[in-house]
Each structure stands twice: as C-alpha cells, then as structure tokens.
C-alpha positions as CSV (number, residue, x, y, z in Angstrom):
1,X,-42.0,-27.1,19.5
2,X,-40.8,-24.5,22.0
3,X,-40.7,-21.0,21.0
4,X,-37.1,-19.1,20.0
5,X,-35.7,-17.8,22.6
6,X,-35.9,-13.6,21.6
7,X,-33.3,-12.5,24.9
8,X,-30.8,-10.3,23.6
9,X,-27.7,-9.1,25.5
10,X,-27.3,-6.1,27.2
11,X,-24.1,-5.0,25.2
12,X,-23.1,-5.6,21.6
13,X,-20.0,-6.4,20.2
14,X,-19.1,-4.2,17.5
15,X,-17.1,-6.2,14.9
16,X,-14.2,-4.3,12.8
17,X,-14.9,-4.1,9.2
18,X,-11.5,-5.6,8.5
19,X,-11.6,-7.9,10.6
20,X,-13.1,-10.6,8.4
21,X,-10.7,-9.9,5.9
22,X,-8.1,-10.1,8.1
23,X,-8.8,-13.7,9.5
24,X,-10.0,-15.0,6.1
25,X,-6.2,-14.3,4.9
26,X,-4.7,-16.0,8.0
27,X,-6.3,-19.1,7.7
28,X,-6.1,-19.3,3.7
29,X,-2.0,-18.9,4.7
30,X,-2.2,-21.3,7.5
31,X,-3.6,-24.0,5.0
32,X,-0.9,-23.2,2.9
33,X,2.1,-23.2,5.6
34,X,0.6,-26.3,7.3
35,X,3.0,-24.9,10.1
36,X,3.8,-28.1,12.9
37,X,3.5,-25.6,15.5
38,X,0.4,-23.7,14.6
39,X,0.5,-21.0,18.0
40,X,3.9,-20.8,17.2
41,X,3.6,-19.9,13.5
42,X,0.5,-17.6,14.8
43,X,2.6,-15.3,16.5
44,X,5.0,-14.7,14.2
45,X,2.6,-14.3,11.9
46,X,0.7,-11.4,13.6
47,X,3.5,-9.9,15.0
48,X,4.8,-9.3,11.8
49,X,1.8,-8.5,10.9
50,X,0.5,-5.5,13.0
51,X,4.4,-4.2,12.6
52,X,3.6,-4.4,8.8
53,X,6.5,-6.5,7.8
54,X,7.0,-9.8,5.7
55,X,4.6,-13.0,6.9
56,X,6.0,-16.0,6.9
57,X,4.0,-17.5,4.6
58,X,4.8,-19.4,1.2
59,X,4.2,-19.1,-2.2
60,X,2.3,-20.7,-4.7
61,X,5.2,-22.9,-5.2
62,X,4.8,-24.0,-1.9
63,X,8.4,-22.1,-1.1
64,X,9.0,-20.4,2.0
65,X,8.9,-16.1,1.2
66,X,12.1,-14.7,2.2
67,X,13.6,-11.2,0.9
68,X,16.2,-12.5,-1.7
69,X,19.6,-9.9,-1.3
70,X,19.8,-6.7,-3.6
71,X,16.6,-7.8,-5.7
72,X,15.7,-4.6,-6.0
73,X,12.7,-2.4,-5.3
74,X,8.9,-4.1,-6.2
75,X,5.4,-3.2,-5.9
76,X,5.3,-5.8,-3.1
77,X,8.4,-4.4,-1.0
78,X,6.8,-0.9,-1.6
79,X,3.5,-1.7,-0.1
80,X,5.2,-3.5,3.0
81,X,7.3,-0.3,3.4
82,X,4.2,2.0,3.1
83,X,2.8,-0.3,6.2
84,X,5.4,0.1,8.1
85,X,6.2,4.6,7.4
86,X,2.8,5.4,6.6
87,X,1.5,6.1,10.3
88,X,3.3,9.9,10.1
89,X,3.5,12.2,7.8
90,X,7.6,12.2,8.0
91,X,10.0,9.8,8.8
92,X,13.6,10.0,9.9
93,X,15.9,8.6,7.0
94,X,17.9,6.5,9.4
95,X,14.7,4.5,10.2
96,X,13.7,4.5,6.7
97,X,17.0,2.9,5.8
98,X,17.1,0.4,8.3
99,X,13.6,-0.6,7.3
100,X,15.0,-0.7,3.7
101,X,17.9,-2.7,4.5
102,X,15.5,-5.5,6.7
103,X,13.8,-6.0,3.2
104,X,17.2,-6.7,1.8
105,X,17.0,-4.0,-0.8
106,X,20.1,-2.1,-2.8
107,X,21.4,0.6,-1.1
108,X,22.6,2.6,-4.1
109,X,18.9,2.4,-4.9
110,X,17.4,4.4,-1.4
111,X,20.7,6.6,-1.9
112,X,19.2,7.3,-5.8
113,X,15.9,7.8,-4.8
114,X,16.8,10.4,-1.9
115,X,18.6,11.9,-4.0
116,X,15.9,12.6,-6.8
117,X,13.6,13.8,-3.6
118,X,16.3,16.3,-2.6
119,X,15.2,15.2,1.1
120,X,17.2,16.3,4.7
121,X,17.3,14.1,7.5
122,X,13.6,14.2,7.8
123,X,11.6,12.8,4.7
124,X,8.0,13.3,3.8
125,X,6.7,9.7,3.5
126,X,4.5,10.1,0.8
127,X,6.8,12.0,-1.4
128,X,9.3,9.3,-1.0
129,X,6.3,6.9,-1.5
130,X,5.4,8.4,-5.0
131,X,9.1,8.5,-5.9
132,X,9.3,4.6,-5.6
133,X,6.1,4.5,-8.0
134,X,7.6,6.7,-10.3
135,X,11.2,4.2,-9.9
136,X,8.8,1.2,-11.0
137,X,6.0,2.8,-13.0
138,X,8.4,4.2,-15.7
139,X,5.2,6.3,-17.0
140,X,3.3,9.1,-15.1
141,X,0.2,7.1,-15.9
142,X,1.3,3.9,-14.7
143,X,3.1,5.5,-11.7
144,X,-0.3,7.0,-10.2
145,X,-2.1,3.2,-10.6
146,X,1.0,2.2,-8.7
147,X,0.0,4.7,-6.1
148,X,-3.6,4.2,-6.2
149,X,-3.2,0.1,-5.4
150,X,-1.0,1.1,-2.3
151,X,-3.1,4.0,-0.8
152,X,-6.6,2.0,-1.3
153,X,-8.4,0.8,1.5
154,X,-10.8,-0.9,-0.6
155,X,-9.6,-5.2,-0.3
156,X,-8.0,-7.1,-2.7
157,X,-9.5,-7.3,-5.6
158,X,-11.8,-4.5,-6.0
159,X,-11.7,-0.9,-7.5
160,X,-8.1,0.9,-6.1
161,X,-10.4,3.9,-5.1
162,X,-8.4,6.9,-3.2
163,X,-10.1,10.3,-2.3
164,X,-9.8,13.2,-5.7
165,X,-8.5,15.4,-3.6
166,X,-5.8,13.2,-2.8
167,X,-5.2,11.3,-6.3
168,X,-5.2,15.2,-7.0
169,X,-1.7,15.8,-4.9
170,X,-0.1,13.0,-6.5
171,X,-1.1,14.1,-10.0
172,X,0.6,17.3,-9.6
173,X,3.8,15.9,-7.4
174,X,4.2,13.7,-9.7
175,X,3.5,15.8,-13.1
176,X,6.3,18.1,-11.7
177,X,8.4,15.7,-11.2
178,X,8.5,14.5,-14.6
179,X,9.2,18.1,-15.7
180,X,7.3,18.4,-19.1
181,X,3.9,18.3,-18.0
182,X,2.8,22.4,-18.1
183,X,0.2,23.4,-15.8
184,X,-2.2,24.3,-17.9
185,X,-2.5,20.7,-19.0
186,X,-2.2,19.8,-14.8
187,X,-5.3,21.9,-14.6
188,X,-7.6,20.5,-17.7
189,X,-6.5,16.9,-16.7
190,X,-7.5,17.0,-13.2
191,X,-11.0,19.1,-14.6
192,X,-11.6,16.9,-17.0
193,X,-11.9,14.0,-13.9
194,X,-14.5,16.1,-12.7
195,X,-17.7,15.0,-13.6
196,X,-16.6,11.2,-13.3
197,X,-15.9,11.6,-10.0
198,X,-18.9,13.6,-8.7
199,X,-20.4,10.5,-9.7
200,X,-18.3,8.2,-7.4
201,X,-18.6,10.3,-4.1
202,X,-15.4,11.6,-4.8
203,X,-13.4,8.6,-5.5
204,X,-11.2,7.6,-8.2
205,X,-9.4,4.6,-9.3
206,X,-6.7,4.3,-12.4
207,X,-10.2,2.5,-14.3
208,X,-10.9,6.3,-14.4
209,X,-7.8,7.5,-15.9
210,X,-6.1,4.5,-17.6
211,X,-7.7,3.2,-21.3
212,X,-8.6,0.0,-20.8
C-alpha cells in the first residue's frame, strides 16, 4: 500500500466563516425554485443578494416571493431594509424612500415613522431601525427582541446575541421613546443584566430579558 502523500501547498486558502452558510441557503433555494435556467436564476439570485434585496426564491407553498402592494411594514421587510442602509451610520431620506417604495410598502407609513423620529434630510439608520421595531413590537420588551434578531450575527437559528453595550443604546432610545420609563428604572434594568452578561462575554440575547 503506498504511503499518503504528506505535500502541502505553499499558500492556504482562508475560507470565510459565512461562507458555508451562505452556499448551504443557495442550494436549499435552488432545490426549491428548480429554476430551468439555473446560471440565469444564479445571478439574479446573488445580485440581489450582495445588494441585500428580495431573492427570488419561493415559498413553502411553492409560490413565487414577490412584495404584495401596501402590505405594510414586517419583520421580514425590516431586516431586508437593515441589509440594504445598514453600511453607514446615516442615510439620506430620499434613498431610504426609494428603497421603501421597491419593497412596495405604504407611504403614509415611512411618512409616520419619520415623523415620530423628528428626522431632517439626513436620518440616523439605526434610530429609524429601532422605530420600525417599536411600529411592529407594540411593547418595549418585544421591540428590543425585534432588534436583537435583526442586529445578530449569530445564523439562523441560534441565540440573537448583540454586544451589551449596544443592546444598552437601544434600551435607552427606546425607553425614551416610550416616555414613561424614568431613568432610574433605565439604570437598575440595564444593572440588573449585569452579572448575566459578564457571564456571556458580553453578549445578550432577549432569552436574557424576556420570561420564557
């Protein structure tokens, strides 16, 4: 029996965490799509993709997914808006209400929300962000899971971990928001999260703050 063969290459390639993910997705869709011109259907899939808009895929109904007119605002269409504002810190509101109008959403519902932000021409994204989970949330508590499960980076499925410093900043924004949350309460709530979190390398997810 000859022996392994133990050469190694000069040069590595280093593989992207997400990447897995990432391709595990696509071909689960492509299965799904059964798409008679699969490089065809490829590229519209990643280009829409890496812009962070709608895929063209189906659902479990076997239906294509298309944006139905004046729906309304969902936690779906909020996390395909994050993906495609989230790479600065402000946005300009005519591009934020083009991007709003592409997802076929109510305008008297962007006009609402800018209006309960108080924002100019330029709008901090993730202001506007935690006002559409405040919009669908209803509750203060159920708002910042809604944040949590758009701001993760951890995959579908797992823990929606964000940083405490930043669950912090949405606590707050959002406690003020609402109006009748005093700050000394702010201030015992987020202390209270303390020790939890100190735990969890300074992560937290709405398991930690949300009764099961």
């Amino acid at each position: 029996m000859p022996a392994p063969d133990t050469t190694t290459c000069a040069w590595q390639v280093n593989i992207p965490p997400v990447l897995p993910g990432v391709l595990k997705n696509y071909a689960k869709e492509t299965i799904r799509a059964q798409p008679k011109d699969l490089l065809h259907w490829s590229i519209k899939y990643f280009t829409a993709f890496s812009r962070g808009e709608s895929l063209p895929i189906k659902d479990r109904a076997g239906t294509c997914h298309t944006p139905k007119k004046n729906i309304g605002l969902t936690l779906d269409l909020l996390k395909t808006l994050h993906r495609q504002m989230s790479s600065e810190q402000t946005c300009n509101m005519e591009v934020l209400q083009k991007k709003w109008e592409d997802l076929c959403l109510p305008m008297v519902q962007l006009n609402h929300l800018l209006l309960q932000g108080n924002f100019s021409s330029d709008i901090k994204w993730l202001e506007f962000l935690l006002l559409g989970c405040s919009a669908l949330g209803g509750t203060l508590m159920c708002s910042l899971k809604y944040a949590c499960e758009i701001l993760t980076e951890v995959e579908d499925g797992g823990a929606a971990s964000i940083p405490f410093n930043t669950f912090t900043k949405l606590y707050t924004y959002l406690a003020h928001l609402d109006g009748d949350v005093p700050q000394s309460h702010i201030d015992n709530f987020l202390s209270s999260l303390q020790p939890l979190v100190e735990l969890q390398q300074g992560m937290i997810s709405p398991l930690d703050f949300i009764p099961g």
